[in-house]
C-alpha positions as a Python dict, from the first residue, in 0.01 Angstrom:
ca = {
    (1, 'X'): (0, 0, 0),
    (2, 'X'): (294, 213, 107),
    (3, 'X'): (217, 193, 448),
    (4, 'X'): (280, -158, 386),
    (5, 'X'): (596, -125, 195),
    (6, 'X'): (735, 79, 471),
    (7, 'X'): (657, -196, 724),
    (8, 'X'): (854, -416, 542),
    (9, 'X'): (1158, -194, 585),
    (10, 'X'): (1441, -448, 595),
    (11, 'X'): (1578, -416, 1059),
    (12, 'X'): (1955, -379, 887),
    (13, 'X'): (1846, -63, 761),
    (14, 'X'): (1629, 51, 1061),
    (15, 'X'): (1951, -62, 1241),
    (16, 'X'): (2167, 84, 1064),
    (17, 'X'): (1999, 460, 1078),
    (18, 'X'): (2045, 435, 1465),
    (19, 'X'): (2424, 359, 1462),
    (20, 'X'): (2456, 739, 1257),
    (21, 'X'): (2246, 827, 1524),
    (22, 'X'): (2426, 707, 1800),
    (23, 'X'): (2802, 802, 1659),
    (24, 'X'): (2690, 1166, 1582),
    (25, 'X'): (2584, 1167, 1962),
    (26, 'X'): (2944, 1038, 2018),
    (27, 'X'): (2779, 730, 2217),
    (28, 'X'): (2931, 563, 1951),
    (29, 'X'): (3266, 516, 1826),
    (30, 'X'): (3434, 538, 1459),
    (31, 'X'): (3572, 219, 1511),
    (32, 'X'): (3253, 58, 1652),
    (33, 'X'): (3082, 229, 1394),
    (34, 'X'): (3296, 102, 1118),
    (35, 'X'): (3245, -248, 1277),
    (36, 'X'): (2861, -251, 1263),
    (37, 'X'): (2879, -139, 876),
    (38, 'X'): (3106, -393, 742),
    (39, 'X'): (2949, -696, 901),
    (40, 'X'): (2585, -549, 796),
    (41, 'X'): (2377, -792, 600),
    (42, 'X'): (2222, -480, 421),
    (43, 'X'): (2618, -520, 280),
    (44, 'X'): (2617, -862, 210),
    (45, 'X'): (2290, -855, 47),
    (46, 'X'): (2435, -601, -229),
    (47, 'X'): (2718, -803, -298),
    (48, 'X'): (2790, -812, -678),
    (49, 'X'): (3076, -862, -913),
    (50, 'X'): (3327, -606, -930),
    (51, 'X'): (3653, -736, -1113),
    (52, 'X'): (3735, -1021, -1274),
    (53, 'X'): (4121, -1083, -1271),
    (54, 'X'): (4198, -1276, -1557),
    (55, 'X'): (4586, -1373, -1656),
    (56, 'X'): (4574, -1770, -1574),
    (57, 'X'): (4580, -2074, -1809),
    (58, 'X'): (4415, -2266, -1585),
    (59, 'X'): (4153, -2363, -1323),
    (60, 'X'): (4228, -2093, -985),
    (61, 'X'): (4313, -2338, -690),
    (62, 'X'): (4348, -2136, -441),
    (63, 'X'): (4357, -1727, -387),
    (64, 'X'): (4437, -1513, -70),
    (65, 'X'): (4519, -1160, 55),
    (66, 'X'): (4794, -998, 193),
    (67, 'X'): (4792, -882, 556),
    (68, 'X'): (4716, -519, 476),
    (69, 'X'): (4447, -647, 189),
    (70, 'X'): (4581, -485, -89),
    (71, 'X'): (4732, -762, -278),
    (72, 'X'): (4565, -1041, -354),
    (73, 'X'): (4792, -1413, -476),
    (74, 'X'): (4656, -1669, -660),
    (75, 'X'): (4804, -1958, -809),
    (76, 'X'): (4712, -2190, -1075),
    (77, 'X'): (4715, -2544, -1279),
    (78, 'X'): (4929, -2321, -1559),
    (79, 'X'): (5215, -2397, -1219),
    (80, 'X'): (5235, -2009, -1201),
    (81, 'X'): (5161, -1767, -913),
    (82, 'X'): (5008, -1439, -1004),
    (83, 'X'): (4993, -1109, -717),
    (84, 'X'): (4738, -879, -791),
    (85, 'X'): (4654, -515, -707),
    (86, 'X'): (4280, -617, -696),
    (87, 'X'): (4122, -266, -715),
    (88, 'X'): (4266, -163, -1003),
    (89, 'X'): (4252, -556, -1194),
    (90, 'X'): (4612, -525, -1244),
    (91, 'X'): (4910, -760, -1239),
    (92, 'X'): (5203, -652, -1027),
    (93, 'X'): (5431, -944, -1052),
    (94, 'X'): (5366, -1324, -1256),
    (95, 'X'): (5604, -1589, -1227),
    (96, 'X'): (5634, -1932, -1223),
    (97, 'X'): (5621, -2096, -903),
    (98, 'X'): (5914, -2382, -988),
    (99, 'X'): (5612, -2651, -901),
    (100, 'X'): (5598, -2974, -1189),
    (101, 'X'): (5195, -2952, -1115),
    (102, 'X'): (4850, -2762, -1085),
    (103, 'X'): (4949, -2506, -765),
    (104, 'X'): (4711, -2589, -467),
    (105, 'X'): (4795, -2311, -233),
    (106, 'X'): (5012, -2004, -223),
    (107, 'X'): (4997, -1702, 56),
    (108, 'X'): (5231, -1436, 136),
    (109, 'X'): (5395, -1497, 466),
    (110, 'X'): (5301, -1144, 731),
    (111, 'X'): (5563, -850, 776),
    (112, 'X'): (5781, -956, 480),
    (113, 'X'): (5670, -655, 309),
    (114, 'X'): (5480, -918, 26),
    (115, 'X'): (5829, -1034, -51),
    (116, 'X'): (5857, -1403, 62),
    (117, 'X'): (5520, -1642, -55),
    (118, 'X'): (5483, -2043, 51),
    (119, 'X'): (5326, -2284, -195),
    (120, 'X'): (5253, -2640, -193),
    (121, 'X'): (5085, -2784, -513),
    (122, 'X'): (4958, -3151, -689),
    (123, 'X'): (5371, -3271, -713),
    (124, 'X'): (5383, -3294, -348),
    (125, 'X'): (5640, -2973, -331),
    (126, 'X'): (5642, -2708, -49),
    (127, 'X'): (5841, -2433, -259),
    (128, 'X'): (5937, -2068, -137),
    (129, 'X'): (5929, -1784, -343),
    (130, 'X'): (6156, -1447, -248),
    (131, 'X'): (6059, -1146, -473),
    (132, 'X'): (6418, -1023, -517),
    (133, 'X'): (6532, -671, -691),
    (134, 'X'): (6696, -859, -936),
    (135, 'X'): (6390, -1118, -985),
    (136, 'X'): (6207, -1417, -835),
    (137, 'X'): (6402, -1722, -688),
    (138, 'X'): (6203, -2031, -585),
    (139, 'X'): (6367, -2304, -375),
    (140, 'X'): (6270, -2614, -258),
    (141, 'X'): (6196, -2668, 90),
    (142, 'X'): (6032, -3009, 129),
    (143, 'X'): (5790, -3270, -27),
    (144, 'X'): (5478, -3509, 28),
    (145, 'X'): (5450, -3816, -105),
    (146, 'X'): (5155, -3749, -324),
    (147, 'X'): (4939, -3413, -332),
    (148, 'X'): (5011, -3182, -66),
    (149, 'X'): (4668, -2953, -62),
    (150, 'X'): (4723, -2687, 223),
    (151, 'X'): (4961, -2493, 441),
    (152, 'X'): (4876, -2261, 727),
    (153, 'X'): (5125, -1985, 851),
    (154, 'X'): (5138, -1920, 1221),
    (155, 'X'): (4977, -1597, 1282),
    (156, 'X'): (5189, -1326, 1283),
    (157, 'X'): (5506, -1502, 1200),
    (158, 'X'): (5698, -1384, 896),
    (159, 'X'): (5884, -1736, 914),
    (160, 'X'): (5661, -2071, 1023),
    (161, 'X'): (5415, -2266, 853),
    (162, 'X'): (5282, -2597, 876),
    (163, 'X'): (5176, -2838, 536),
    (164, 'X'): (4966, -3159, 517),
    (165, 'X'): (4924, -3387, 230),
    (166, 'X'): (4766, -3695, 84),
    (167, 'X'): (5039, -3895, 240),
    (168, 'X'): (4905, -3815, 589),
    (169, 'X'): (5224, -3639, 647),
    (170, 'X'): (5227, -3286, 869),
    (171, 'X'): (5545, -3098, 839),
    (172, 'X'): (5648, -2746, 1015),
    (173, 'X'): (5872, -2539, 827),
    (174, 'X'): (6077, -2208, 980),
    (175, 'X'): (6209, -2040, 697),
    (176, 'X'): (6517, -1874, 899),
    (177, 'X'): (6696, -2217, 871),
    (178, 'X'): (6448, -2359, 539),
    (179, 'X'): (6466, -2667, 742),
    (180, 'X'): (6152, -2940, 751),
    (181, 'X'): (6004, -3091, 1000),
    (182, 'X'): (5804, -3412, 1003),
    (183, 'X'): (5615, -3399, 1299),
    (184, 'X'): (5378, -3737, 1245),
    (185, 'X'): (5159, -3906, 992),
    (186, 'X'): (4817, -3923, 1044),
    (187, 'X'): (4661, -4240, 1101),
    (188, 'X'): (4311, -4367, 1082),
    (189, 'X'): (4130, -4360, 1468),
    (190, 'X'): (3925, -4719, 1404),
    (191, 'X'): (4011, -5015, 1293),
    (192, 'X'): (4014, -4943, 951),
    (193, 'X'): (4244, -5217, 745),
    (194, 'X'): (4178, -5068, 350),
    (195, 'X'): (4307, -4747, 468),
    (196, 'X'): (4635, -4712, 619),
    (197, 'X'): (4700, -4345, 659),
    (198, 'X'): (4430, -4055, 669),
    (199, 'X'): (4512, -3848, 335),
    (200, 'X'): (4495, -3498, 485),
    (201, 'X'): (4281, -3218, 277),
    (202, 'X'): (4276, -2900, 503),
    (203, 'X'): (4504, -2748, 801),
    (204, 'X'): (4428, -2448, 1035),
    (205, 'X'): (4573, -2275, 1306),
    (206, 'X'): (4377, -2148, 1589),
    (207, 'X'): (4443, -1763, 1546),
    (208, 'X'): (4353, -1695, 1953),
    (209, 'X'): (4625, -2012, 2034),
    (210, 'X'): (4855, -2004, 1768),
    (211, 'X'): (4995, -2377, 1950),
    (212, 'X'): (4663, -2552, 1857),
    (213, 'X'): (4662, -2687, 1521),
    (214, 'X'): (4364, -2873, 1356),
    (215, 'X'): (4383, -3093, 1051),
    (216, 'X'): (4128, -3356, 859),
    (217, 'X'): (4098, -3541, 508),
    (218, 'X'): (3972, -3893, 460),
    (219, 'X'): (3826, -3951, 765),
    (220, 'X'): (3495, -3801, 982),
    (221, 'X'): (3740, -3680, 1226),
    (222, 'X'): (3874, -3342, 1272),
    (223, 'X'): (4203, -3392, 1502),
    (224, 'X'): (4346, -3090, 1727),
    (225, 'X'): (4716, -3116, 1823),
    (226, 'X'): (4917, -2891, 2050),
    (227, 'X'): (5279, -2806, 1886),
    (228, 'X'): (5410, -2761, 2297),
    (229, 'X'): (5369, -3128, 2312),
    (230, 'X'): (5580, -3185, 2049),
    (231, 'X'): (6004, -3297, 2122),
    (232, 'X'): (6213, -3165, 1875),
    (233, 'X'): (6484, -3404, 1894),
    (234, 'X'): (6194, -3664, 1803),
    (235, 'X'): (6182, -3846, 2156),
    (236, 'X'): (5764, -3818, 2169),
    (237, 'X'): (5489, -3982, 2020),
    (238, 'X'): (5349, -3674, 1876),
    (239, 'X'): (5066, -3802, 1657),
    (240, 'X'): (4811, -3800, 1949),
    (241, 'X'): (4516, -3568, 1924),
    (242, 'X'): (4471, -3341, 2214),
    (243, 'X'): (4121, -3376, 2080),
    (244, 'X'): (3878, -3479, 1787),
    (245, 'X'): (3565, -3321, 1654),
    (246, 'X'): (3290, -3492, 1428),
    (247, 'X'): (2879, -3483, 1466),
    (248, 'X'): (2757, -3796, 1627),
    (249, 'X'): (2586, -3910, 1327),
    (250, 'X'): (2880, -3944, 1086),
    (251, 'X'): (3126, -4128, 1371),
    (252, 'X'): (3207, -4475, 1203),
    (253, 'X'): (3119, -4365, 851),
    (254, 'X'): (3358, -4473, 582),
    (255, 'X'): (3181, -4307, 329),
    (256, 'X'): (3251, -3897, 448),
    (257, 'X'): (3590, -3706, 390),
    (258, 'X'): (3686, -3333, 552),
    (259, 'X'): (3805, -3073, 257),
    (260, 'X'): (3766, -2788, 472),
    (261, 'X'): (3883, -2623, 805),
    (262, 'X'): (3884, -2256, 917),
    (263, 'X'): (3898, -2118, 1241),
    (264, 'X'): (3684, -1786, 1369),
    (265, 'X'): (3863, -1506, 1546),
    (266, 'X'): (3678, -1661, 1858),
    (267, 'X'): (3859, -1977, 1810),
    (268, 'X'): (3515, -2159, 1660),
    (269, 'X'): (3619, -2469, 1442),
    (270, 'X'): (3451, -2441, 1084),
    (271, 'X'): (3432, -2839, 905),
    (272, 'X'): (3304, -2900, 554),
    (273, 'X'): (3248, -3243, 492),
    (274, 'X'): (3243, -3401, 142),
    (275, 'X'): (2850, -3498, 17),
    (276, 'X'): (2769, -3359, 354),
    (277, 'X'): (2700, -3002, 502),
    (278, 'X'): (2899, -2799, 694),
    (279, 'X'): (2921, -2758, 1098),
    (280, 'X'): (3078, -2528, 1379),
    (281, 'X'): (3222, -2663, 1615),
    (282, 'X'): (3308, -2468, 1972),
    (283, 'X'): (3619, -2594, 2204),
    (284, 'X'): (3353, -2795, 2442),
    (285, 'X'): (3223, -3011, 2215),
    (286, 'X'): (3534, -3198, 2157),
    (287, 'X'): (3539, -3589, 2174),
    (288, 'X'): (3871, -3602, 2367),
    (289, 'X'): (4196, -3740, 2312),
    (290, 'X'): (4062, -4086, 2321),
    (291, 'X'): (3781, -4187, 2141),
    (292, 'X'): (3528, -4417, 2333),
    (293, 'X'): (3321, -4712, 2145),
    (294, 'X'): (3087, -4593, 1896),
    (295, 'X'): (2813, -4578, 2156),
    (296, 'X'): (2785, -4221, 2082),
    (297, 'X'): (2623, -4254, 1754),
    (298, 'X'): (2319, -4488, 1834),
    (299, 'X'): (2260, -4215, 2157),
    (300, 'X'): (2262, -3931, 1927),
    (301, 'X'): (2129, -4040, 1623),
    (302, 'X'): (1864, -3829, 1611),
    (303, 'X'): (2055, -3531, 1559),
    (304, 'X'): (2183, -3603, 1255),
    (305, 'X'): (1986, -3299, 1107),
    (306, 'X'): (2166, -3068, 1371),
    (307, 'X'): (2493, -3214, 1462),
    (308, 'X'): (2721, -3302, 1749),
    (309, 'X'): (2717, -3333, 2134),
    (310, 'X'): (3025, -3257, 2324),
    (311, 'X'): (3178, -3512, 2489),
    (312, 'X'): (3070, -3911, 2514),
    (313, 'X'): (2759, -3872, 2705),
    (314, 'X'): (2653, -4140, 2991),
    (315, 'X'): (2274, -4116, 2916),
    (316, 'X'): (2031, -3972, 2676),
    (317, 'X'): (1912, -3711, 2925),
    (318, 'X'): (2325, -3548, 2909),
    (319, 'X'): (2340, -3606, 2563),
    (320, 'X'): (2026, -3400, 2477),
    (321, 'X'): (2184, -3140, 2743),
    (322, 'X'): (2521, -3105, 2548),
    (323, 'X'): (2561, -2864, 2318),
    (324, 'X'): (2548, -2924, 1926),
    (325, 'X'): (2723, -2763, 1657),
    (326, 'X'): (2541, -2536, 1451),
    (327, 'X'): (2445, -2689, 1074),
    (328, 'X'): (2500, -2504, 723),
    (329, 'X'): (2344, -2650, 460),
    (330, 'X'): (2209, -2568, 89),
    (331, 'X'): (2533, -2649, -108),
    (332, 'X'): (2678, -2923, -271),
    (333, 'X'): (3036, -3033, -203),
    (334, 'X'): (3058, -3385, -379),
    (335, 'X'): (3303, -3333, -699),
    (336, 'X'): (3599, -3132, -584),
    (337, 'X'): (3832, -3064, -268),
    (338, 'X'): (3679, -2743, -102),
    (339, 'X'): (3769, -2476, 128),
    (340, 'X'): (3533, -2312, 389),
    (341, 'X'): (3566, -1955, 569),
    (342, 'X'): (3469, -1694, 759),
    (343, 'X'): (3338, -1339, 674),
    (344, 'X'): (3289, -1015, 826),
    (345, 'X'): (3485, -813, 1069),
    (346, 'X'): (3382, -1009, 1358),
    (347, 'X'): (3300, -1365, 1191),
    (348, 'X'): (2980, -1303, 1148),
    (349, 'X'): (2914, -1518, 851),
    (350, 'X'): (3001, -1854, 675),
    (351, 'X'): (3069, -1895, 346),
    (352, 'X'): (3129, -2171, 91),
    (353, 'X'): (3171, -2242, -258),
    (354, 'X'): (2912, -2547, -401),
    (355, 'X'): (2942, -2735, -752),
    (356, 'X'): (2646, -2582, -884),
    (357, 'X'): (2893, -2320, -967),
    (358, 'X'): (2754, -2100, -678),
    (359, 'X'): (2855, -1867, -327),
    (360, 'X'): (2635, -1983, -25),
    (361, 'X'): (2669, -1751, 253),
    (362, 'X'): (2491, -1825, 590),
    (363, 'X'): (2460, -1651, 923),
    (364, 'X'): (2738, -1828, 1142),
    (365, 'X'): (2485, -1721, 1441),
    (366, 'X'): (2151, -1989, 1377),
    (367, 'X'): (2282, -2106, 995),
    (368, 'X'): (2024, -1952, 829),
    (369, 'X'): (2082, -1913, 433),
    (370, 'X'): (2085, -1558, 360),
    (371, 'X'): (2223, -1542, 0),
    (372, 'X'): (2324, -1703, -290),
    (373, 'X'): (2544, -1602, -584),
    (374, 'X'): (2547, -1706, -910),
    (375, 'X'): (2993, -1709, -935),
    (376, 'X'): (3091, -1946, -1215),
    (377, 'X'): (2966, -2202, -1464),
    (378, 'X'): (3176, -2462, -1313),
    (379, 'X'): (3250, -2588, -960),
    (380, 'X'): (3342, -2281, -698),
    (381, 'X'): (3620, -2429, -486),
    (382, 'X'): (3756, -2120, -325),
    (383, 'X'): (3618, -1774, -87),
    (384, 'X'): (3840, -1609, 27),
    (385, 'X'): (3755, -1284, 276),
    (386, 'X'): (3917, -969, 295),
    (387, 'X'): (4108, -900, 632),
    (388, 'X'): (3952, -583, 668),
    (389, 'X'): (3660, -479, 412),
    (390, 'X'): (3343, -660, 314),
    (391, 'X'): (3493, -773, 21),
    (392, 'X'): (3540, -1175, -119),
    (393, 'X'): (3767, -1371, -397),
    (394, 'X'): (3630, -1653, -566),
    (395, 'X'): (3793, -1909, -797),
    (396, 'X'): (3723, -2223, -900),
    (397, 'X'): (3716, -2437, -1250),
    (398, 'X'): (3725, -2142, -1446),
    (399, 'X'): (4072, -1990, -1515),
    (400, 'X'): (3950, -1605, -1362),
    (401, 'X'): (3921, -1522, -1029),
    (402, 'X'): (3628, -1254, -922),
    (403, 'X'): (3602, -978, -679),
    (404, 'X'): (3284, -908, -511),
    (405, 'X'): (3229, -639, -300),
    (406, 'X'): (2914, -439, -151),
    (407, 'X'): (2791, -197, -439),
    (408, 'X'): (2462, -388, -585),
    (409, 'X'): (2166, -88, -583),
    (410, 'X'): (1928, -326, -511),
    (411, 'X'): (1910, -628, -246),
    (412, 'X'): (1919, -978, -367),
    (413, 'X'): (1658, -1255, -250),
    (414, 'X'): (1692, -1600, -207),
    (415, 'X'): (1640, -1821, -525),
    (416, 'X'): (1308, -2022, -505),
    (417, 'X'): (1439, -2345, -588),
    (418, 'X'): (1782, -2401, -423),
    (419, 'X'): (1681, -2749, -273),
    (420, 'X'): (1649, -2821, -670),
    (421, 'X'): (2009, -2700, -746),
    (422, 'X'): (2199, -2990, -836),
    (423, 'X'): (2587, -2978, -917),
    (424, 'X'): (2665, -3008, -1282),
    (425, 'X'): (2758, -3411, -1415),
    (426, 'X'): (3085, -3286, -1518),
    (427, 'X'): (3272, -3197, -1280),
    (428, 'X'): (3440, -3458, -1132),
    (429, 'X'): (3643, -3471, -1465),
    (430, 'X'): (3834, -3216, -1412),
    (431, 'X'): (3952, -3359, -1108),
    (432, 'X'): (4045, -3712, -1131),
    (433, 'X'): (4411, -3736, -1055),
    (434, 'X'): (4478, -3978, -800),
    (435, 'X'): (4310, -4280, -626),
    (436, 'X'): (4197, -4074, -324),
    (437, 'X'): (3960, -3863, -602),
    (438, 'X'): (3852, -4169, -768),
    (439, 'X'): (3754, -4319, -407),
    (440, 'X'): (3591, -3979, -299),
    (441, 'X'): (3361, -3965, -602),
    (442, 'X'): (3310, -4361, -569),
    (443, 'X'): (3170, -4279, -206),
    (444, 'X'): (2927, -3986, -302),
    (445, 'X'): (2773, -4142, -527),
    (446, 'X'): (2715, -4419, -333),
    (447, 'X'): (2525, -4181, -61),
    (448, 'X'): (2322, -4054, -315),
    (449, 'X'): (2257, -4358, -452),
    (450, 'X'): (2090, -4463, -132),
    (451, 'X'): (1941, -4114, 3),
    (452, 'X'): (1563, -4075, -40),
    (453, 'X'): (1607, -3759, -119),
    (454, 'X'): (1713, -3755, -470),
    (455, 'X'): (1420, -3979, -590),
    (456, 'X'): (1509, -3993, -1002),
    (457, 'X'): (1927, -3940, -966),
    (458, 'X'): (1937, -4235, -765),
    (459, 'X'): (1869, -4470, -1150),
    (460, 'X'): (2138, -4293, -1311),
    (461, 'X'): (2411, -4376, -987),
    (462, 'X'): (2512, -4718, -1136),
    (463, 'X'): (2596, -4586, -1469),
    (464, 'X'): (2790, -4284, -1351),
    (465, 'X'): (2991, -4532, -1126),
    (466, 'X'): (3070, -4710, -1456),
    (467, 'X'): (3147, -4436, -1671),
    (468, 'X'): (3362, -4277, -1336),
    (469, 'X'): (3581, -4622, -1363),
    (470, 'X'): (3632, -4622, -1728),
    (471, 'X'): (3765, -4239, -1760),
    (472, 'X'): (3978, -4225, -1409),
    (473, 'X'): (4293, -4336, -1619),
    (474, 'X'): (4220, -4105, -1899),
    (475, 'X'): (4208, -3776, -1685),
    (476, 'X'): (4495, -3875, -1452),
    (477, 'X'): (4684, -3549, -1511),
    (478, 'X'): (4534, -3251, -1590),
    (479, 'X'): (4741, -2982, -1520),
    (480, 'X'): (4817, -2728, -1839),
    (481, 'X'): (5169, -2644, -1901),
    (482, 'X'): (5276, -2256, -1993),
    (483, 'X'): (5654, -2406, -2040),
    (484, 'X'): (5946, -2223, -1914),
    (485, 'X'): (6073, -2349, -1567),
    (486, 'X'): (6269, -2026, -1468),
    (487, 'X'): (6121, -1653, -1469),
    (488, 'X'): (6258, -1429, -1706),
    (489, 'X'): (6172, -1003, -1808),
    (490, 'X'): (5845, -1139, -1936),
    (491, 'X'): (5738, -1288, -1551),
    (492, 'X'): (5694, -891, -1444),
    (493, 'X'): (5417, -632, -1491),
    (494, 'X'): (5316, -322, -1419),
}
């Protein structure tokens, strides 16, 4: 018997024995070294709870760290925007962010030594916030028409950042003049008459190309632009894609939406589609700038377990020859808008929140589900990964946001019955505050209404339809209020 315990020695730990090994030898370096240990799954596997940072009066919409990973900002429906000294659980400045609505993202712009933080929220605002010796001044440097969701900051630059919103709108800020500028509004690829501009969910910047932007929302397309192509005195047509990502399988269906992008340190395109799964995308499988007829989903369509071939192929044979993008799956993203990410020192995983109230975390290399955490009660919207350790930040429905980080004693397994794990009824309440939620819930349940997979759920479909119609008016606006519009003595801590 404990010759057969030791055979089942887990190869992380095998693996990681030899790397002392080597880097006593010296054929090893510290850095290398340090490398192999943070993106171990030994590491992963021993992930458990180790703060919980809890100040907010409100469900956590979005949390981030700093670029040296000490600090950690988070922002709220209470409208206020908290920066935290993780390790320790305290609060080193609170203050309210000047937004009218629930704050959807805030991050702390590089090299401004965690002095100047971006936020865009529900009212359609994109505020700035400048930690000053005598206090915190917010001003106002543009808006959306409707919810503006995300904002990505050019790598590296302490002064440019880019928003999108449910309007379809993409603006690029530079804080040295605080001026905005709207660079297009994205519009749908197909003929598409009920919808007449693609509400935008998610925006990332290629961190290897820092020119290449990607954004998505209502749509099955992912578009990529390139900010060199754009005039600034206005004299180009700059809402062309340079290119557009989406498996073959979901091209032409009005029934998926995008609420996640990240990109990899090896410029790999990360999409999380609504009441779908997940899927990396490299830069060759692209669809181009122009989109050909939707031949390309009756030649692929049996790879809608898998994903996407490259470009439009001209027979079966290149199709099957193209490559795909790999496939994460075991969540459940029907209910809210969620993010995606990367995690490890080198990308080596993906990770994702689910409505089941649970972390999924997947090998990026062959998508195969290596752990799952049991985070909140509610919906887990947001993972965020430390720049440096192995260390993540969740948030979601709940008003704390947790800290997980490597120090479990024993390994965790795999839960027996994941395919069983279904997202809690609720949910979707919390959430109902504009037409674009009411439409995305409308079209989820539809899916499951006609997937054989969820045999009994489908009979219920029609009634939660029903009930999803009669409440949307009565949870229009749920965003808490803390009062106070200005920050005052009591806005500082610590």
């Amino acid at each position: 018997m404990n010759n057969s315990r030791s055979n089942k020695r887990p190869r992380s730990l095998d693996k990681a024995v030899v790397d002392v090994w080597q880097r006593e030898l010296g054929s090893l370096s510290t850095r290398s070294f340090a490398h192999r240990l943070a993106a171990s799954e030994d590491l992963v596997l021993r992930l458990d709870t180790y703060k919980k940072l809890e100040k907010h009066r409100g469900c956590v919409n979005t949390v981030s760290f700093n670029g040296d990973g000490d600090i950690l900002v988070s922002g709220s429906d209470d409208k206020r925007v908290i920066l935290w000294d993780w390790q320790s659980g305290q609060i080193k400045l609170s203050f309210h962010s000047g937004h009218l609505r629930n704050v959807f993202q805030a991050k702390i712009m590089p090299y401004s030594d965690d002095r100047s933080i971006v936020t865009c929220a529900a009212d359609g605002q994109v505020r700035h916030a400048q930690v000053l010796e005598r206090g915190v001044e917010t001003s106002l440097l543009g808006k959306h028409e409707g919810r503006a969701h995300k904002l990505a900051i050019e790598p590296g630059s302490p002064y440019i950042f880019y928003t999108c919103g449910e309007d379809g709108l993409v603006q690029h800020f530079d804080l040295r003049t605080g001026a905005a500028t709207e660079l297009f509004t994205c519009l749908p690829t197909n003929d598409r008459s009920f919808m007449s501009v693609i509400g935008l969910n998610a925006i990332a910047i290629d961190p290897r190309n820092p020119n290449l932007f990607v954004v998505a929302g209502s749509d099955e397309y992912t578009r990529l632009y390139d900010i060199r192509k754009y005039k600034w005195n206005g004299s180009s047509d700059f809402g062309l894609p340079a290119d557009h990502f989406c498996p073959p399988h979901l091209i032409n269906d009005d029934e998926v939406g995008i609420t996640g992008l990240a990109f990899s340190d090896q410029s790999e395109l990360l999409v999380s589609y609504s009441d779908e799964f997940i899927y990396l995308f490299t830069q060759s499988m692209g669809l181009g700038p122009n989109l050909a007829p939707s031949s390309t989903k009756s030649v692929c369509s049996d790879a809608s377990d898998m994903g996407s071939a490259s470009r439009v192929p001209s027979s079966p044979m290149d199709a099957e020859e193209n490559l795909i993008p790999q496939v994460y799956k075991g969540h459940r993203n029907c209910e809210t808008v969620k993010g995606v990410n990367f995690f490890g020192p080198g990308c080596e995983y993906v990770v994702s929140g689910s409505d089941c109230g649970r972390i999924f975390i997947w090998k990026k290399k062959g998508g195969e589900l290596i752990r799952v955490i049991e985070a909140d009660k509610d919906v887990v919207n947001c993972i965020e990964s430390h720049p440096h350790s192995t260390v993540l930040a969740s948030s979601g429905i709940e008003n704390d946001i947790k800290i997980w980080t490597p120090k479990a004693i024993e390994r965790a397994t795999l839960p027996s019955n994941i395919e069983q794990l279904r997202p809690k009824t609720r949910g979707w309440r919390y959430r109902m505050a504009s037409p674009q939620d009411l439409m995305l819930q409308l079209f989820s349940m539809q899916r499951r209404r006609t997937s054989p997979d969820l045999g009994e759920e489908n009979s219920s479909t029609g009634r939660e339809i029903l009930e999803l119609m009669l409440t949307f008016n009565a949870n229009s606006d749920v965003s808490s209020d803390d009062g106070g519009e200005n920050s005052g003595p009591e806005d500082f801590f610590g």
